[in-house]
Gaussian input, Z-matrix of N, CA and C with variables (Angstrom, degrees):
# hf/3-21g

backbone

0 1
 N
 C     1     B1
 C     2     B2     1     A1
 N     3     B3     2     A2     1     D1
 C     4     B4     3     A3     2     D2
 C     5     B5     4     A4     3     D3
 N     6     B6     5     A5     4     D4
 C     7     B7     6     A6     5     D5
 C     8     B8     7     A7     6     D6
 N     9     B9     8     A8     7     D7
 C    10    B10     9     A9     8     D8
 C    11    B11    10    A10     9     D9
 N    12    B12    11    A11    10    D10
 C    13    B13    12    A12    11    D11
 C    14    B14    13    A13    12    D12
 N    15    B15    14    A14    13    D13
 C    16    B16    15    A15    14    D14
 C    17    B17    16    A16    15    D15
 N    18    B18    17    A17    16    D16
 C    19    B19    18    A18    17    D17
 C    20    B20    19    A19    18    D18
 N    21    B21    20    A20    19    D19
 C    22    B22    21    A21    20    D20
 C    23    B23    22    A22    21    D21
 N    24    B24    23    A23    22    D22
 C    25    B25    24    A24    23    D23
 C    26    B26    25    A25    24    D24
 N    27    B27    26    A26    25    D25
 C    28    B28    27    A27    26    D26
 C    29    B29    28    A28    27    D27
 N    30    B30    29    A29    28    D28
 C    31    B31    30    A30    29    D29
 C    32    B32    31    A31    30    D30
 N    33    B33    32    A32    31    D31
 C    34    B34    33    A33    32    D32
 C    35    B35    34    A34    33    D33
 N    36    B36    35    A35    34    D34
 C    37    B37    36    A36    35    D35
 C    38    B38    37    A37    36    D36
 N    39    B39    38    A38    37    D37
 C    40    B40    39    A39    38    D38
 C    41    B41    40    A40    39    D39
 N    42    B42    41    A41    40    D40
 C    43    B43    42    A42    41    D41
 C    44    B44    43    A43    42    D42
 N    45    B45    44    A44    43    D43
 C    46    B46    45    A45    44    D44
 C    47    B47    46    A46    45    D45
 N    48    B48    47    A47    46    D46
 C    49    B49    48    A48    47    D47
 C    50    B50    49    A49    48    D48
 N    51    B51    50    A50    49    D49
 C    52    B52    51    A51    50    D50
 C    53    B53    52    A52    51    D51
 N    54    B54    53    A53    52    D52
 C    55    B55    54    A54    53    D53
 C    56    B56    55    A55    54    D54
 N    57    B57    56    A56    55    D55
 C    58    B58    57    A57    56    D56
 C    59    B59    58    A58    57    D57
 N    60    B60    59    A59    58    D58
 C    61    B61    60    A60    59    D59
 C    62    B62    61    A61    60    D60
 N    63    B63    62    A62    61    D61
 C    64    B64    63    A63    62    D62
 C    65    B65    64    A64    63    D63
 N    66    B66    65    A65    64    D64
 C    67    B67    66    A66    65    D65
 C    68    B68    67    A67    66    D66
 N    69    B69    68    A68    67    D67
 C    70    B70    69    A69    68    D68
 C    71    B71    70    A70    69    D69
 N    72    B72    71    A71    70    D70
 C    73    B73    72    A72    71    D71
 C    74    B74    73    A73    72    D72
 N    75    B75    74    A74    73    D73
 C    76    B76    75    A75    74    D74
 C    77    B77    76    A76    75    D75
 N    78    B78    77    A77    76    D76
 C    79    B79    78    A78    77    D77
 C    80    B80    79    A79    78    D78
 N    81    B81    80    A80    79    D79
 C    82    B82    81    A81    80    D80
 C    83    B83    82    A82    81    D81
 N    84    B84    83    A83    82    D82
 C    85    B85    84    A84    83    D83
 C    86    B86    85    A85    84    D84
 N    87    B87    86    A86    85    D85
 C    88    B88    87    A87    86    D86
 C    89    B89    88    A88    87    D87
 N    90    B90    89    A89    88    D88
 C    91    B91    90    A90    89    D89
 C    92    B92    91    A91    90    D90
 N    93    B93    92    A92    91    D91
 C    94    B94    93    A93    92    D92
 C    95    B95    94    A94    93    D93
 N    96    B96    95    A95    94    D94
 C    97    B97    96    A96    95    D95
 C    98    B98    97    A97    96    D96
 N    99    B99    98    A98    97    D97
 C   100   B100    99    A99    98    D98
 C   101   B101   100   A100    99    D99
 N   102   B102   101   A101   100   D100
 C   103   B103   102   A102   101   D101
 C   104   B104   103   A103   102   D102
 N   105   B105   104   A104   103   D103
 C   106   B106   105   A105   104   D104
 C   107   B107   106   A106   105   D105
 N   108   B108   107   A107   106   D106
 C   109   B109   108   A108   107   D107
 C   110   B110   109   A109   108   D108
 N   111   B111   110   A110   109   D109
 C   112   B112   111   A111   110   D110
 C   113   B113   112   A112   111   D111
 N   114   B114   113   A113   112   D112
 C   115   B115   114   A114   113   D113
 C   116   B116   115   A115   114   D114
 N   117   B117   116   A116   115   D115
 C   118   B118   117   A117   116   D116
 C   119   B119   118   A118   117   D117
 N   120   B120   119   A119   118   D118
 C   121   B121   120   A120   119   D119
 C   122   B122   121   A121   120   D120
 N   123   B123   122   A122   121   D121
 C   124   B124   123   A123   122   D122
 C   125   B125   124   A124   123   D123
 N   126   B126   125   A125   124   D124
 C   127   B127   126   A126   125   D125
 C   128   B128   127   A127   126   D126
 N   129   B129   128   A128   127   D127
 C   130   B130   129   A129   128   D128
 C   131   B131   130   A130   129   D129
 N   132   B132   131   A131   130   D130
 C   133   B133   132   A132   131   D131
 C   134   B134   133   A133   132   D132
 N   135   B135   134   A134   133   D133
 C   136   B136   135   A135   134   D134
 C   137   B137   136   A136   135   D135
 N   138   B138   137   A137   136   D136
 C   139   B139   138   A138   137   D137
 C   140   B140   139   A139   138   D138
 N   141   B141   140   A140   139   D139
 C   142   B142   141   A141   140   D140
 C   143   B143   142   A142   141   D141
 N   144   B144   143   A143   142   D142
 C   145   B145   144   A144   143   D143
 C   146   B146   145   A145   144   D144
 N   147   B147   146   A146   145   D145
 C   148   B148   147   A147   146   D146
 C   149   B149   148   A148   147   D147
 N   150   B150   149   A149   148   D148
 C   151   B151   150   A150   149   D149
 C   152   B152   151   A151   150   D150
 N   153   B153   152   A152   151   D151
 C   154   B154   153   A153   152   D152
 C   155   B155   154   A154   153   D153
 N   156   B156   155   A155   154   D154
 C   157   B157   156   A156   155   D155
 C   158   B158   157   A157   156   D156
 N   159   B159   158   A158   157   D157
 C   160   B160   159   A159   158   D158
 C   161   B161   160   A160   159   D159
 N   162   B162   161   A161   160   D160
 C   163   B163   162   A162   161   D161
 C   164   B164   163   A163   162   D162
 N   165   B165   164   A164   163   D163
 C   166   B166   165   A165   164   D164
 C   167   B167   166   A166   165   D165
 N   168   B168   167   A167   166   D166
 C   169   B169   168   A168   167   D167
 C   170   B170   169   A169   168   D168
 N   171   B171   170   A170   169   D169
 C   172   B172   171   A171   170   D170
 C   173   B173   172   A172   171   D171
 N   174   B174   173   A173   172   D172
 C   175   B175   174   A174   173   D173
 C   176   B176   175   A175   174   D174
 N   177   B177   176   A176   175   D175
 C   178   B178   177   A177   176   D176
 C   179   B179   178   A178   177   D177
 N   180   B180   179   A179   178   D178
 C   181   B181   180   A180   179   D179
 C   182   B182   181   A181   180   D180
 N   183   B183   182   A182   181   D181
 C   184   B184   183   A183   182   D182
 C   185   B185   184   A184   183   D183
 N   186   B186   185   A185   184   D184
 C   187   B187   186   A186   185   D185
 C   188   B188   187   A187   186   D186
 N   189   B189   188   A188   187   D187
 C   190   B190   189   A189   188   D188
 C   191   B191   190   A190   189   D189
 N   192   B192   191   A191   190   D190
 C   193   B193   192   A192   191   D191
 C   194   B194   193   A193   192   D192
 N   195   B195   194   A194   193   D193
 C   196   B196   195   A195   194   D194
 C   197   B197   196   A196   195   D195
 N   198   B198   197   A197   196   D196
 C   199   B199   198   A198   197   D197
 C   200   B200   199   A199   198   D198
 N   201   B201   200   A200   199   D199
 C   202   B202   201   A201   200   D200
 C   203   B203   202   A202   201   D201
 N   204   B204   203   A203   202   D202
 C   205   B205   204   A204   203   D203
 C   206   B206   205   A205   204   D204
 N   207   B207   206   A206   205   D205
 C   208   B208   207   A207   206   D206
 C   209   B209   208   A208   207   D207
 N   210   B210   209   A209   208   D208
 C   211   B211   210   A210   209   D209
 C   212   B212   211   A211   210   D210
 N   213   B213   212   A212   211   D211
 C   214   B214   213   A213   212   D212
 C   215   B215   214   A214   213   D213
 N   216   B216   215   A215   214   D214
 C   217   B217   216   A216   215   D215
 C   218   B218   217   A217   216   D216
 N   219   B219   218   A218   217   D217
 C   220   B220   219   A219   218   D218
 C   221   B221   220   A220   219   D219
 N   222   B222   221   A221   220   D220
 C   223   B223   222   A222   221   D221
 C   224   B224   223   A223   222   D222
 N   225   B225   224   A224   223   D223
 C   226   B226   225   A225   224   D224
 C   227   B227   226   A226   225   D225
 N   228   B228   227   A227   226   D226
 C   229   B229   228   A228   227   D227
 C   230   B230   229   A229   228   D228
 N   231   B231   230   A230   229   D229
 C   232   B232   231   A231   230   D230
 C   233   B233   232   A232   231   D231
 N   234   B234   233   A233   232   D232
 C   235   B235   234   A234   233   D233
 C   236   B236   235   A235   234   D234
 N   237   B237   236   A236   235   D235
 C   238   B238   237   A237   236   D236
 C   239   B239   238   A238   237   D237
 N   240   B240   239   A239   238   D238
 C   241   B241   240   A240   239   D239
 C   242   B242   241   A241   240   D240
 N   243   B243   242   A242   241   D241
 C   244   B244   243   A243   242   D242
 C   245   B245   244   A244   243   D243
 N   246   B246   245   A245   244   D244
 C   247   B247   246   A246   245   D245
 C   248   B248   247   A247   246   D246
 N   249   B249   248   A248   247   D247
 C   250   B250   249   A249   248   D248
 C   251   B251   250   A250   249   D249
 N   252   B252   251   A251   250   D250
 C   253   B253   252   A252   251   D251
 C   254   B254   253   A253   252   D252
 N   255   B255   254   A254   253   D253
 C   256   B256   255   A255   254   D254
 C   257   B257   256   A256   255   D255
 N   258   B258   257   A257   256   D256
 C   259   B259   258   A258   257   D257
 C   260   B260   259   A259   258   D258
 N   261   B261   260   A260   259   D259
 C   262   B262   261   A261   260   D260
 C   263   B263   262   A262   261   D261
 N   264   B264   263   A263   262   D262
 C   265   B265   264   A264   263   D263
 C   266   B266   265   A265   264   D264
 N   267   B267   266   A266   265   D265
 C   268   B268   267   A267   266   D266
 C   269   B269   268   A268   267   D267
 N   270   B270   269   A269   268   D268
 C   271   B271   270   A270   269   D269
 C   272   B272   271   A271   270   D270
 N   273   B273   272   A272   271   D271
 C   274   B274   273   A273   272   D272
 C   275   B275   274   A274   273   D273
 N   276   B276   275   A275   274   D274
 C   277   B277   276   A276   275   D275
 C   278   B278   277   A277   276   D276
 N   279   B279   278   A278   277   D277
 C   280   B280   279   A279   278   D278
 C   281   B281   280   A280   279   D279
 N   282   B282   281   A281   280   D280
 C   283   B283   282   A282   281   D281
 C   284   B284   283   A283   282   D282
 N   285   B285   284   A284   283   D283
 C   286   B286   285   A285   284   D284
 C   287   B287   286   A286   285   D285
 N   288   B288   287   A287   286   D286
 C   289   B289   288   A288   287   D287
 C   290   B290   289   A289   288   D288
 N   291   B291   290   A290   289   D289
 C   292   B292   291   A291   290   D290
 C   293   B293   292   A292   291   D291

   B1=1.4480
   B2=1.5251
   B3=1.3161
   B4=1.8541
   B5=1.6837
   B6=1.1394
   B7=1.9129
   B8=1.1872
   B9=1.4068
   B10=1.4506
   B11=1.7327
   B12=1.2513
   B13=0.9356
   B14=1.9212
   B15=1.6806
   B16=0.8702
   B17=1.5626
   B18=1.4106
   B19=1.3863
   B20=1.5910
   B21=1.7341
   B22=1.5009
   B23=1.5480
   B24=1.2316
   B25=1.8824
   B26=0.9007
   B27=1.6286
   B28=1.3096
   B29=1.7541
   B30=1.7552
   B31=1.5123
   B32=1.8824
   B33=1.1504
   B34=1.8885
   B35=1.5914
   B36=1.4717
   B37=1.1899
   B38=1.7666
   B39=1.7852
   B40=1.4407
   B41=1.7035
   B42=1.5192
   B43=1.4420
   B44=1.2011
   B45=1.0698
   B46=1.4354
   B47=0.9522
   B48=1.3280
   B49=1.6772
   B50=1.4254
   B51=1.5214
   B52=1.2072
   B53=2.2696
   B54=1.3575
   B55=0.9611
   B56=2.0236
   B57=1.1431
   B58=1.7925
   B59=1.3293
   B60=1.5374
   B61=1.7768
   B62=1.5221
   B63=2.0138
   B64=1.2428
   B65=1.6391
   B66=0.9040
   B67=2.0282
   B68=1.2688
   B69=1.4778
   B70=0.6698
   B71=2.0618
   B72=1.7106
   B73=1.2696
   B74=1.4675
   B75=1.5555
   B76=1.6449
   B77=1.0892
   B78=1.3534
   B79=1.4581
   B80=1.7497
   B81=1.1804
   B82=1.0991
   B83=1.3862
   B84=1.8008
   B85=1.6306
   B86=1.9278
   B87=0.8607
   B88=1.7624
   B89=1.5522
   B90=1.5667
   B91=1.4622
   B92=1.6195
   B93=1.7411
   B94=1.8000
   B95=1.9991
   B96=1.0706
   B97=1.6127
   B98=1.1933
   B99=1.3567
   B100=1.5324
   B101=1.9877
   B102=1.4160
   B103=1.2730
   B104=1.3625
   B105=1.3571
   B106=1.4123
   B107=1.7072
   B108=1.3111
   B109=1.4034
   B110=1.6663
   B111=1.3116
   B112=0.5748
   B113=1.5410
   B114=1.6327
   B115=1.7177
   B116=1.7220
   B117=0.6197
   B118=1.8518
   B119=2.0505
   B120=1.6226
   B121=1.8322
   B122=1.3050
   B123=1.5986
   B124=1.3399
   B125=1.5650
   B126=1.7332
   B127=1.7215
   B128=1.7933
   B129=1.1723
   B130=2.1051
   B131=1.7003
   B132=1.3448
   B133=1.2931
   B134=1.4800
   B135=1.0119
   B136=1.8432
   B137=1.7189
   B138=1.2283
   B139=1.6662
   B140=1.4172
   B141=1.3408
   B142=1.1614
   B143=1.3402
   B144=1.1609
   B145=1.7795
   B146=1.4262
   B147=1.5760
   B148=1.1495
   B149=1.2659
   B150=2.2006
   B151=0.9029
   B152=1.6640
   B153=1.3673
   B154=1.5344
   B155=1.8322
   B156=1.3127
   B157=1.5844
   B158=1.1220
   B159=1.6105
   B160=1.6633
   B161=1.1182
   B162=1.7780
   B163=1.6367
   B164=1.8656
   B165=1.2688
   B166=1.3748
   B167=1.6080
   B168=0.9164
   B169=1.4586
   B170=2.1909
   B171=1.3749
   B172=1.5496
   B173=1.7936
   B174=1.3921
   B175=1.3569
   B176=1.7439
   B177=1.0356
   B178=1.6584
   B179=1.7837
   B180=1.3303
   B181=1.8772
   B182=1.4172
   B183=1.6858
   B184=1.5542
   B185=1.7418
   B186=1.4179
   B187=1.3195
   B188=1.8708
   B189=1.4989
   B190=1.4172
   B191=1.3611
   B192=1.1755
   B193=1.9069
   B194=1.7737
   B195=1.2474
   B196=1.2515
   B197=1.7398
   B198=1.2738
   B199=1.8886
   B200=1.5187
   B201=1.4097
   B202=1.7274
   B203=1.6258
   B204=1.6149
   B205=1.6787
   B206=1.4714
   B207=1.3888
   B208=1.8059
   B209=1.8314
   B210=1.1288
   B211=1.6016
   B212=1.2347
   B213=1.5160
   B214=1.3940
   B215=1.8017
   B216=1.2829
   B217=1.5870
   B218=1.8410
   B219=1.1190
   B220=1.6029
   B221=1.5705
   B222=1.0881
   B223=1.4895
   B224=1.3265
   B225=1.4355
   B226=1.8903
   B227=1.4979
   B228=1.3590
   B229=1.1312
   B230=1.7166
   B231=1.5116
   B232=1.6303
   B233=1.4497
   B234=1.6321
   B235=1.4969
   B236=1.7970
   B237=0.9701
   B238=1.6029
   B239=1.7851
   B240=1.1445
   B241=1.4933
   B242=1.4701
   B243=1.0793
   B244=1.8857
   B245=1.3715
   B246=1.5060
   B247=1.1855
   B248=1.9755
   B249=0.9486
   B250=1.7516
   B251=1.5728
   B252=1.1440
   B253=1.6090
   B254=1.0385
   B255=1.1678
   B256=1.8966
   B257=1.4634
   B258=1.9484
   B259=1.6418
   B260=1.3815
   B261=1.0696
   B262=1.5390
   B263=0.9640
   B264=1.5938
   B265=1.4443
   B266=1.5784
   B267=1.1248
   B268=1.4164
   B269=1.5147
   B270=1.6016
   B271=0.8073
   B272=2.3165
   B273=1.3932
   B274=1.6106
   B275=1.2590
   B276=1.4178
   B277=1.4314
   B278=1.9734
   B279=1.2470
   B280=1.6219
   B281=1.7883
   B282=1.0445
   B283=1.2764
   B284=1.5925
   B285=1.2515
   B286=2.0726
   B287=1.7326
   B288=1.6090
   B289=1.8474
   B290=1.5704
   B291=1.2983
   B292=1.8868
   B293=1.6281
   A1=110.70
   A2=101.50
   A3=101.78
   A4=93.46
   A5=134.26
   A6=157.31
   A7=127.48
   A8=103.41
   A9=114.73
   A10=86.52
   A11=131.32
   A12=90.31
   A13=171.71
   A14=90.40
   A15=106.44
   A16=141.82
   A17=119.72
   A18=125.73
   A19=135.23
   A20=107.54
   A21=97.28
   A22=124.98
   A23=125.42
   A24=99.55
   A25=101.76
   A26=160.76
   A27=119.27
   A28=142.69
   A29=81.32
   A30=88.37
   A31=106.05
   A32=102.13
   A33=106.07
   A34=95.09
   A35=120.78
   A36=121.50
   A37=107.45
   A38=108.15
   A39=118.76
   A40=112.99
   A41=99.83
   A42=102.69
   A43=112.99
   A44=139.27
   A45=138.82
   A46=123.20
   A47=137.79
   A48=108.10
   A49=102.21
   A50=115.27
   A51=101.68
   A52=98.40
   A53=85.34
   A54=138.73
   A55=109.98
   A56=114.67
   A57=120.38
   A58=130.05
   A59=100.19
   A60=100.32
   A61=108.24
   A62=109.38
   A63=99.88
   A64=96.57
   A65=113.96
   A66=134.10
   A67=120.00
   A68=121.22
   A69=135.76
   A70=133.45
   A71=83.76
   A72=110.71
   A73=116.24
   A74=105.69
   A75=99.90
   A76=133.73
   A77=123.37
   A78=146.76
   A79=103.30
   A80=139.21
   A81=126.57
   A82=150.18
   A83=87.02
   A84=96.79
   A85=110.36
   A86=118.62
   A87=112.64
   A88=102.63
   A89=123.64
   A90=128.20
   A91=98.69
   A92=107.80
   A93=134.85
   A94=80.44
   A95=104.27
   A96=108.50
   A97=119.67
   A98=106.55
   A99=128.56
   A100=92.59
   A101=114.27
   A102=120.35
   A103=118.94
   A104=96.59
   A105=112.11
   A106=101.48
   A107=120.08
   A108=134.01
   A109=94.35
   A110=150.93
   A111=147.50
   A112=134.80
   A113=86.75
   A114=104.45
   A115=87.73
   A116=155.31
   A117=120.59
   A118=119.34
   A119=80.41
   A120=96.64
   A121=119.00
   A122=106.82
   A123=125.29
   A124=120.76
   A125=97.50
   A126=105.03
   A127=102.96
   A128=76.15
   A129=70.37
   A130=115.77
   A131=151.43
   A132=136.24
   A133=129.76
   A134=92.89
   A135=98.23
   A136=75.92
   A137=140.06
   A138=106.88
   A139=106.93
   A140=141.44
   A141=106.11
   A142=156.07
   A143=96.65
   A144=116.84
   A145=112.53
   A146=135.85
   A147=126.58
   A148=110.56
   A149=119.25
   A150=120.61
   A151=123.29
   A152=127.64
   A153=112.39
   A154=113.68
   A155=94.56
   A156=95.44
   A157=116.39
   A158=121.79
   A159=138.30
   A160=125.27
   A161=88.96
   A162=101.11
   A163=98.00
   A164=96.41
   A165=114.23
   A166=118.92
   A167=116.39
   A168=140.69
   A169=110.96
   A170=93.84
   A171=128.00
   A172=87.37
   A173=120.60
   A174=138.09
   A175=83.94
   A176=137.31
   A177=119.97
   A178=99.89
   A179=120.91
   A180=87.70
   A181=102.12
   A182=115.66
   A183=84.10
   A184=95.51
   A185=136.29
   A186=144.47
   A187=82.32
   A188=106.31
   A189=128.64
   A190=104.95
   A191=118.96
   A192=104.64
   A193=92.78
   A194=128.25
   A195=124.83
   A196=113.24
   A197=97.62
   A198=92.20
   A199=146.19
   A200=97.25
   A201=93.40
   A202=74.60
   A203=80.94
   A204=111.55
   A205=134.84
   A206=115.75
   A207=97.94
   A208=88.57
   A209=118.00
   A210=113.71
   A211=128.72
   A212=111.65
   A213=142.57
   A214=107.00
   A215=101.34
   A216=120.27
   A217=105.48
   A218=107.81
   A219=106.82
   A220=100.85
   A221=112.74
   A222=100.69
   A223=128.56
   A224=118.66
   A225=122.50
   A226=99.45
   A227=123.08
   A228=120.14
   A229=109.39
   A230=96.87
   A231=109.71
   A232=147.71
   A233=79.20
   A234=112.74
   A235=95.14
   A236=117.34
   A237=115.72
   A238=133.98
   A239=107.06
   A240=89.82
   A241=140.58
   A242=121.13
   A243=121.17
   A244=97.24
   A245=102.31
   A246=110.74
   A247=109.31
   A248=128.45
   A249=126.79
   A250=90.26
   A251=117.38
   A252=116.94
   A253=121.30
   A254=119.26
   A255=129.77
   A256=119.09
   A257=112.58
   A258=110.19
   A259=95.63
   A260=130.61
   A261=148.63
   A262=129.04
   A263=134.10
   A264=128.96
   A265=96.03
   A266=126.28
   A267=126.16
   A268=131.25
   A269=114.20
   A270=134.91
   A271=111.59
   A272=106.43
   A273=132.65
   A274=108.84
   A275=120.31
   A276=96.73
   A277=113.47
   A278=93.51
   A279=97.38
   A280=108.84
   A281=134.08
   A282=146.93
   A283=96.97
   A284=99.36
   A285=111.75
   A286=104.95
   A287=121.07
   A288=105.35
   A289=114.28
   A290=105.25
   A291=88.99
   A292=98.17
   D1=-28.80
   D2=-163.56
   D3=-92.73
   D4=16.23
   D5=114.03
   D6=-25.62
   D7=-55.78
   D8=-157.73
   D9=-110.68
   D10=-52.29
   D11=152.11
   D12=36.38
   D13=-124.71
   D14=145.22
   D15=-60.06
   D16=-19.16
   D17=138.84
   D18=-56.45
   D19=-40.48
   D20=156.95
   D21=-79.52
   D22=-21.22
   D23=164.57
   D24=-89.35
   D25=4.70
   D26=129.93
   D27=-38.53
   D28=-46.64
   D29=-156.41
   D30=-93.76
   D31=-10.09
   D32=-165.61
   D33=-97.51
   D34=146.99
   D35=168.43
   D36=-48.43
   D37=-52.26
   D38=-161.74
   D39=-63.15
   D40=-10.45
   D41=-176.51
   D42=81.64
   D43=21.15
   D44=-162.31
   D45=69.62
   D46=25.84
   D47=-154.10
   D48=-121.90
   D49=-4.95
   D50=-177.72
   D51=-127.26
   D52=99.84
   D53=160.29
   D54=-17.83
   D55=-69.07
   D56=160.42
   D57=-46.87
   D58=-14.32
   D59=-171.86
   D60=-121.46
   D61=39.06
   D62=-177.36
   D63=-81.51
   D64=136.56
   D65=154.91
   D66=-82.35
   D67=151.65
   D68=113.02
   D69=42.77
   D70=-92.34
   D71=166.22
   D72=-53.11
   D73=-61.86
   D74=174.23
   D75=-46.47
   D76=-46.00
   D77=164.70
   D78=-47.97
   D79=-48.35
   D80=140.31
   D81=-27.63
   D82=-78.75
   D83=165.58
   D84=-56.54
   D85=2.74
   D86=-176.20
   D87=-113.21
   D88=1.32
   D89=177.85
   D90=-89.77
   D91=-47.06
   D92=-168.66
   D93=-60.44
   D94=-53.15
   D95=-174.65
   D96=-34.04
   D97=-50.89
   D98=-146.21
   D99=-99.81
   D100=-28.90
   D101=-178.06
   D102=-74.77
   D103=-15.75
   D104=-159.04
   D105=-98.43
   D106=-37.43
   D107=-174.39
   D108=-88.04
   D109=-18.41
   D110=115.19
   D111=16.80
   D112=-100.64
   D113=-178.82
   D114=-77.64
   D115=-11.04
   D116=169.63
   D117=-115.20
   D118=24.42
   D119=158.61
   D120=100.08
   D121=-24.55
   D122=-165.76
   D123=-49.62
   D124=-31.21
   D125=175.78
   D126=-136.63
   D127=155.60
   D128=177.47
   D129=-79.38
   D130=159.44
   D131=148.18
   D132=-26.90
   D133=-28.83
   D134=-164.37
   D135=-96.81
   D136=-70.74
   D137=-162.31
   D138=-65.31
   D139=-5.60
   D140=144.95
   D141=-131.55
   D142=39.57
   D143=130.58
   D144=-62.18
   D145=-44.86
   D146=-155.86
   D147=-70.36
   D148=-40.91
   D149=162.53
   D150=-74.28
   D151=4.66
   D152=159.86
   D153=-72.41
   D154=-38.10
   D155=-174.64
   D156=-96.11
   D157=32.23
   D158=143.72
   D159=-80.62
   D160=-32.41
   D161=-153.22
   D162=-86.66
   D163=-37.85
   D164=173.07
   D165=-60.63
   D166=-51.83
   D167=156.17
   D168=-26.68
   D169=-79.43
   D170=164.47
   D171=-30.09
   D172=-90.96
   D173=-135.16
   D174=-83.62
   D175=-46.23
   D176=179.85
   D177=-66.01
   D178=-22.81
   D179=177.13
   D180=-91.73
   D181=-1.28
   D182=-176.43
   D183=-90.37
   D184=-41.81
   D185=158.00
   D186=1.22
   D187=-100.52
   D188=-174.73
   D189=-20.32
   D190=-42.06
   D191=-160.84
   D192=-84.40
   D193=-15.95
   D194=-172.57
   D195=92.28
   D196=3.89
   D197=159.16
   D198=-68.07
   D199=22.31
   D200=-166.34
   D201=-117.60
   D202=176.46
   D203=165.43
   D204=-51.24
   D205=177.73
   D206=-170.57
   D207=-104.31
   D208=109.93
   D209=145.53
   D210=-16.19
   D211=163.13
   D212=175.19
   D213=-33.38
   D214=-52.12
   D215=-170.35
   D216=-82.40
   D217=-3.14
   D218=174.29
   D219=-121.12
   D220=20.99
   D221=-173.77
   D222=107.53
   D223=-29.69
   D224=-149.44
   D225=-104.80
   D226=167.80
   D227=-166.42
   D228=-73.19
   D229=146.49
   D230=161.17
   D231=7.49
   D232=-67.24
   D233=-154.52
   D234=-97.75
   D235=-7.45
   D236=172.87
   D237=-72.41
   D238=106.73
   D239=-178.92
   D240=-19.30
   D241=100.13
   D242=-172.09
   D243=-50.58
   D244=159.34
   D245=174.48
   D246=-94.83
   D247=150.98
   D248=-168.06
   D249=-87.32
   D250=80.78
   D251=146.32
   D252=-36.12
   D253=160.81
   D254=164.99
   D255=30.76
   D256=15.57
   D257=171.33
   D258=-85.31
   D259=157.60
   D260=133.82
   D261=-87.50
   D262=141.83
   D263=-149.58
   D264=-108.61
   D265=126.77
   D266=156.52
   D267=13.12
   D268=-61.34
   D269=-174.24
   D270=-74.74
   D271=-20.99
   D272=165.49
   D273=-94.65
   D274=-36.18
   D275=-179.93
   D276=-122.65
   D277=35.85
   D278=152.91
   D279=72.51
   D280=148.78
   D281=-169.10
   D282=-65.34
   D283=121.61
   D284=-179.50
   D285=-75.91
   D286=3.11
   D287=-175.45
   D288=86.95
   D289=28.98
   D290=-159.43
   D291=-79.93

């Protein structure tokens, strides 16, 4: 998180700070981020993969709790993270056998 982060006050006018108007785009531009620190040494491969599937992690329980914005189909713009309808979180739908 302290990744992504630091990828939104770089990259957002607001600096990150406001929290409701992540897009799309950011979530992108913070992969280009992470690709980018990457190839010139700054992070190893494996941290970042480790931080995509935090960040991913992070943003599907908040999806789940119903904290994001209203989608395309409620009206709200496009480019906004959907909210994960009809998933159930692990912890609701019981141990899968792994």
């Amino acid at each position: 998180m302290n990744l992504l982060s630091e990828s939104l006050r770089l990259q957002r006018e607001d600096g990150g700070i406001h929290p409701p108007d992540l897009h799309r785009r950011d979530i992108v531009a913070f992969c280009n981020r992470l690709a980018f620190l990457t190839g010139t040494g700054k992070i190893t491969a494996h941290t970042r993969s480790k931080a995509v599937r935090n960040v991913a992690l992070v943003l599907t329980r908040i999806r789940t709790l119903g904290l994001t914005h209203p989608g395309p189909a409620d009206g709200g713009p496009a480019d906004r993270l959907p909210p994960a309808a009809g998933r159930r979180s692990r912890r609701a739908g019981g141990h899968r056998g792994r």
